[in-house]
N, C-alpha and C positions, 0 to 999 in steps of 0.2 A: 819144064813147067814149074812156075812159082805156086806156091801152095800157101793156106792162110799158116800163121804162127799160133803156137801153144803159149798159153800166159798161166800163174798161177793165179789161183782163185778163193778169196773167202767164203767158204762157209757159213761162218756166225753168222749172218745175215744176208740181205739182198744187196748190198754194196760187192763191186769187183774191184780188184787191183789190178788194172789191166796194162801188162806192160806194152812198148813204144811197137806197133808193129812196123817191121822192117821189109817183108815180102809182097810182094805186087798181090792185088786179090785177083781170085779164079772172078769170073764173071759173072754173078748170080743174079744180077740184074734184069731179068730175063731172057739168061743166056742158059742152056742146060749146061749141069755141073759137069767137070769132066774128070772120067776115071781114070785112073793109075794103074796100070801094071803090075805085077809080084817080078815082073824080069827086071826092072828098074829101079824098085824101090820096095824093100823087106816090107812084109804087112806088122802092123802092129798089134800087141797084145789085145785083146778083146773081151769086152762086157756085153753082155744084153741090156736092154730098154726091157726096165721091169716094170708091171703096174700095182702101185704099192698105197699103204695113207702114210702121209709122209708127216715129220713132227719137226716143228722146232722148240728145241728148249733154252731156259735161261739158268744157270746155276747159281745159286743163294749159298749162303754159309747157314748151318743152323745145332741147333744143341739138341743133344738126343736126350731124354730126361724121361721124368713122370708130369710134367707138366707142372701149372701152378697150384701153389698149398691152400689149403684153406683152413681157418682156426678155428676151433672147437673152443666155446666160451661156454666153462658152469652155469646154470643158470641155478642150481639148488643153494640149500647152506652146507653146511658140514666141512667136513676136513679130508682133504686130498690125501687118499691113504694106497691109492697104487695106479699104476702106469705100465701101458705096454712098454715093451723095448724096438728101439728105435730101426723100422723098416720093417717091422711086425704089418702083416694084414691081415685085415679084422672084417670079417664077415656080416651078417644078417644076424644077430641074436646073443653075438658073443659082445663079453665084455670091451666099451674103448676107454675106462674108468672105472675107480673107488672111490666113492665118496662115502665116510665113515662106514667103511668095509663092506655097503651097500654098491652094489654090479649097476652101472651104466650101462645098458647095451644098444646096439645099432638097427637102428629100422632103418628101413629103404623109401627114399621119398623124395620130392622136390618142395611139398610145402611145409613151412616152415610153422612144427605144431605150436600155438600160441595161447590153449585155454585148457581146463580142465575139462576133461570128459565125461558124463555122466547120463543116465538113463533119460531121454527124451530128447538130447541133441541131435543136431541133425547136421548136415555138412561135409567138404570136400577131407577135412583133419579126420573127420571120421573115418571116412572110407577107407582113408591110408595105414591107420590106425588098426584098421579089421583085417584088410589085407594082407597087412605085417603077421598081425596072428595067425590067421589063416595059415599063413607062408613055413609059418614057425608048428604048424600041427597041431593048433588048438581049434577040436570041432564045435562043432553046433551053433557056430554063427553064419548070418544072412551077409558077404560083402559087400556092402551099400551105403549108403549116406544117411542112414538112422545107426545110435546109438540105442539098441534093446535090451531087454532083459538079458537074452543071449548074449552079447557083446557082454554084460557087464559078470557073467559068470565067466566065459573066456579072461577076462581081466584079469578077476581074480586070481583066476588057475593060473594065468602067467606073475603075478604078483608071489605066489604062496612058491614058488618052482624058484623065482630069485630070491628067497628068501625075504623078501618086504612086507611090509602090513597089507591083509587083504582086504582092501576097502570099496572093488569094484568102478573104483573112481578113477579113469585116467588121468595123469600127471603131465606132461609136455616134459618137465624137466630131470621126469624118469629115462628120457633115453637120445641117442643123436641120432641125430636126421642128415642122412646124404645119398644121391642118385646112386649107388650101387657100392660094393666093397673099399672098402677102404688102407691107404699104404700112411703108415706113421710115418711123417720127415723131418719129424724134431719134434722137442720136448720142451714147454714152455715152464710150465707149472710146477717146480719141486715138492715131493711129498708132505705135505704136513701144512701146507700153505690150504687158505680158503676155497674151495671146491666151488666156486663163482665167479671167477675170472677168466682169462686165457688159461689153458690148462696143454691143447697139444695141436699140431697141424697135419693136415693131411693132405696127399694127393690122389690120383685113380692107382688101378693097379697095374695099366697097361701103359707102353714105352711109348714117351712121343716124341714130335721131335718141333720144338720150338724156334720158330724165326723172325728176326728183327728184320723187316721188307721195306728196302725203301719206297715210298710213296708213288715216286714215279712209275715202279713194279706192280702195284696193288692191282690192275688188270686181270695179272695174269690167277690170281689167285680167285677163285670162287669155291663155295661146301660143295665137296665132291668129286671134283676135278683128280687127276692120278697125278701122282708124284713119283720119282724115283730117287732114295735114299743111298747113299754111298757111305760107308762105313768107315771110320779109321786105318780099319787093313783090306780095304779096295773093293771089300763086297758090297754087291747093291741088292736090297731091298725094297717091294715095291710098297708104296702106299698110297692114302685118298686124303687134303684135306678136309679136316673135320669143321672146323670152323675160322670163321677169317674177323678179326677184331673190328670194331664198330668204331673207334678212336685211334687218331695218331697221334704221334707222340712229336713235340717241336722238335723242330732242327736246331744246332747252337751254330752252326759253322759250314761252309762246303766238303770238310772232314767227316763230320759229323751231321749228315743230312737228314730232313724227318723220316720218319716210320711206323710203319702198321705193324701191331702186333696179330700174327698168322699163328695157328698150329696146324701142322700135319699129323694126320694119327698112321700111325706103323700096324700097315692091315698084313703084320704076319702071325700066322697062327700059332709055330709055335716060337714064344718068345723066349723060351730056352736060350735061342740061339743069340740073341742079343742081352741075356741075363745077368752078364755083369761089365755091363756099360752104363754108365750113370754119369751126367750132365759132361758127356764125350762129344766132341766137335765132329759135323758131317756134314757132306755138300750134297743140296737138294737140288736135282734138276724139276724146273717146272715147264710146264707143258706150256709154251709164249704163242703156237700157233699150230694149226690141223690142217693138213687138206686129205681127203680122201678120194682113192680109185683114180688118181695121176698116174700119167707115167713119169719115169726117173731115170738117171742115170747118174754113175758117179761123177761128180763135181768135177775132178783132175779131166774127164773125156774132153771136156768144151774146148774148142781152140776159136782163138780170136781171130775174125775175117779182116784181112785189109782195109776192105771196102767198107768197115762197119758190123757189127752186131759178133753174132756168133754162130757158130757151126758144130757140128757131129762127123767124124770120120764114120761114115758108114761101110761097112764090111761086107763083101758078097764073094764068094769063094777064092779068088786067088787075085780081086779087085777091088778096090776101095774108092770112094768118093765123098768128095763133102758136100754136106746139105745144111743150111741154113737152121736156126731153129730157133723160137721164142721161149725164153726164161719163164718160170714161176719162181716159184718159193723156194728157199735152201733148208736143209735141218738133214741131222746126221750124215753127213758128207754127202750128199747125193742134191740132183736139183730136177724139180720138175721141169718139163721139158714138152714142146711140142713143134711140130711141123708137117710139110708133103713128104709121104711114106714113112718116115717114125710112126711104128705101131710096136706091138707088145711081143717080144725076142731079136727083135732087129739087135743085130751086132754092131758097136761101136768102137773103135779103137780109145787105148787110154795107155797113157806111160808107161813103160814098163818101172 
């Protein structure tokens, strides 16, 4: 009896590489398939038909880092009289500058304070402003979007505690504003220089991991979606794009083709474990496709029918037969799979 032939098979995708078949096909044409003996022909090694969510990914090149800096510009006068050290992080309330030996320190915030503060304003700068205090252990204020009598003695007390004049009057250019803790990544501003220009930059405190995505890819990437991180010495970590850029960048060449700038955030807890890796090259697998509660089997099981399509050695105690079966999707070497009687532990053979 002729039996269909074994081909190899891609993976990566739903394309096959199917080589030339040489054996007559059994007759599936609606003919019942015919079984094999074990006295005639050794059974072959065996998998089950698993039901799984099956994934395909694509892999990216990408930088593991702190992401992108952002620069801290003086906005007072005076003279730049100290500076953290480089890859220092700077908190909620701690100093991120000296200007004429007077403490800059850090509120927590996205909007960008712009007026002077004082008893009868009202406003979102306020809120953020009371907040901050709040935060930092100054009682007896209301946190809300009036500036009161109470805010403006809180002020004070934080005014009189960094050593400045106590004038109950908020400043904007008394302190820096950015959404959570901050990592020093370079130093712009030398001491003694005007305390009103570029002064230092910063990033977050937690490791990301940065990728230049070609355009044709940008699909695959949406906020939230999971990623899997590979590491320089082969470990993988898992994470979730955080945000995915709003502009591309032109192409110059088919070398050099356009790109969306993507970050992925590295949702490991602890980052110990990647602590002294800093703008270290890593390959991102991205999640290109889903299907869930398929069945599956490994990719190597399929053998090509003479007649056309493809087929499953199916395995029954010491008899084997092939059955015919309709492809899905590929990803992590296995491929969805269907047909008559393929259900969930059927036995298939596959290469030893």
């Amino acid at each position: 009896m002729n039996r269909p032939s074994r081909t190899a098979l891609v993976g990566g995708s739903a394309l096959l590489a199917v080589a030339v078949v040489t054996a007559a096909a059994i007759g599936f044409g609606g003919k019942r398939p015919v079984a094999s003996s074990s006295a005639t022909r050794a059974l072959p090694a065996v998998a089950p038909v698993t039901r799984t969510t099956l994934t395909r990914s694509q892999q990216v090149n990408g930088v593991l880092g702190y992401g992108a800096s952002v620069t801290v510009a003086g906005r007072g006068s005076g003279t730049l009289t100290w500076l953290p050290r480089l890859g220092a992080t700077i908190k909620r309330g701690r100093s991120v500058y000296r200007a004429d030996d007077d403490p800059v320190p850090l509120f927590y915030g996205r909007l960008p304070l712009y007026r002077q503060l004082r008893i009868g304003d009202a406003g979102r700068d306020v809120e953020e402003v009371e907040r901050n205090l709040a935060a930092l252990g100054y009682p007896g204020l209301t946190v809300d979007r009036r500036y009161t009598w109470a805010t403006a003695v809180a002020v004070r007390k934080w005014q009189q505690d960094l050593g400045l004049t106590q004038t109950g009057v908020f400043d904007p250019a008394s302190v820096v504003i950015a959404p959570n803790a901050i990592r020093v990544s370079s130093l712009t501003g030398p001491l003694g220089n005007p305390a009103s220009g570029p002064i230092l930059a910063y990033t977050g405190t937690t490791k990301m991991v940065s990728i230049a995505l070609d355009v044709a890819l940008q699909t695959l990437v949406r906020r939230g979606l999971p990623a899997t991180v590979q590491l320089p010495d082969g470990t993988t970590i898992k994470g979730r794009i955080a945000k995915v850029g709003a502009v591309a960048a032109s192409g110059q060449n088919e070398q050099r083709p356009a790109t969306i700038d993507v970050t992925v955030a590295v949702t490991l807890r602890d980052q110990s474990k990647i602590r002294r890796l800093d703008q270290a090259p890593v390959i991102v697998s991205l999640v290109s496709d889903s299907v869930r509660d398929v069945l599956t089997v490994p990719v190597s099981a399929l053998a090509v029918l003479a007649e056309g399509g493809y087929g499953l050695q199916v395995v029954s105690g010491s008899t084997s037969r092939y059955v015919p079966v309709r492809l899905g999707m590929f990803g992590d070497g296995r491929v969805e799979v269907s047909g008559d009687g393929i259900i969930e532990g059927t036995l298939v053979g596959v290469p030893e």
